[in-house]
C-alpha positions as CSV (number, residue, x, y, z in Angstrom):
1,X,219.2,-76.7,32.9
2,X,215.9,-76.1,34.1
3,X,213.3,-73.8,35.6
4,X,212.8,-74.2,39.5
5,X,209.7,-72.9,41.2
6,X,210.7,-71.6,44.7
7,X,208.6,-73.6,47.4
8,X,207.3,-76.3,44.8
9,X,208.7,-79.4,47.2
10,X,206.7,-81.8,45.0
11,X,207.2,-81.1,41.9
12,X,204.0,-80.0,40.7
13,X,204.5,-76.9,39.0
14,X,202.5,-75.0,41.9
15,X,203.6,-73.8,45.2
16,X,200.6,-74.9,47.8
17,X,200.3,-76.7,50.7
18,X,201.1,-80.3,49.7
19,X,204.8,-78.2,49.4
20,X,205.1,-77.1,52.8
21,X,204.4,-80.8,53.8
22,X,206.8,-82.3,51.5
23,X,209.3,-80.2,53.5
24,X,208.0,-80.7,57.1
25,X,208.8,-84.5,55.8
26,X,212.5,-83.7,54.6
27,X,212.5,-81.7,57.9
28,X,212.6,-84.7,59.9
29,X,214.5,-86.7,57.4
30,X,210.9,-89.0,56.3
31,X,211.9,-88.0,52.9
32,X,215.2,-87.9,50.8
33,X,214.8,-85.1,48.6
34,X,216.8,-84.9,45.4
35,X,219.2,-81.9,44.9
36,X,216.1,-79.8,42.5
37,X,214.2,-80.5,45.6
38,X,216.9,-79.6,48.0
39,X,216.9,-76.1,46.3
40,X,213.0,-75.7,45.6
41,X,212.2,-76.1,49.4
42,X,215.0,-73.5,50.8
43,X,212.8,-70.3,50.7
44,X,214.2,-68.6,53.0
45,X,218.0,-69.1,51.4
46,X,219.5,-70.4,54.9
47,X,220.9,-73.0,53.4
48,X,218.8,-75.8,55.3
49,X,215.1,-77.3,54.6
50,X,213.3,-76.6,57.6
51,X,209.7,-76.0,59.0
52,X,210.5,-72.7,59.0
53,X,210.6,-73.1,55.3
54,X,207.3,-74.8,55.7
55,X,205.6,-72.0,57.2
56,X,206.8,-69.8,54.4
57,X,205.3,-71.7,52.1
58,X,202.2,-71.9,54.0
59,X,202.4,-67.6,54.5
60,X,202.0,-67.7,50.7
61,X,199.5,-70.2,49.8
62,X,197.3,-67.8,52.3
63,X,198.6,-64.8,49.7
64,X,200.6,-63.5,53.1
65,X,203.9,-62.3,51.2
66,X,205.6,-60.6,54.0
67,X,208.3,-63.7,55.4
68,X,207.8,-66.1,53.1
69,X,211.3,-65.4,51.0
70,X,211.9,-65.8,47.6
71,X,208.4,-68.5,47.3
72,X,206.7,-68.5,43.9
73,X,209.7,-67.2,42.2
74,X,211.3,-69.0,39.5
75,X,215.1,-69.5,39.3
76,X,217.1,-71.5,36.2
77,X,219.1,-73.6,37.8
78,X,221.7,-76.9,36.8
């Protein structure tokens, strides 16, 4: 089990904008993510890592909350 930061792609512990690049990456398949990072990068719980994701991300680095999902929160996952 651990604790997953929504929106941290990279695995930093912090949700910025090296994030929403990580995902533009597994967006056009640049990167293979691993599953935490599969679920860390859907924000917007569609089921699919895509720029859209990326510009959630990007809506909260700029403290925009409205559309930017469930980014920043933490989920315990397995």
């Amino acid at each position: 089990f651990e604790f997953v930061k929504m929106g941290d792609a990279d695995g930093s512990g912090e949700v910025d904008v090296n994030d929403a690049t990580t995902i533009q990456k597994i967006a056009a398949e640049m990167e293979t993510p691993d599953t935490r990072t599969l679920f860390a990068s859907d924000v917007n719980g569609d089921g699919v890592v895509s720029v859209t994701d990326a510009t959630a991300i990007q809506k909260y680095s700029a403290d925009i909350f409205e559309g930017a999902g469930v980014t920043g929160k933490t989920f315990w996952v397995w």
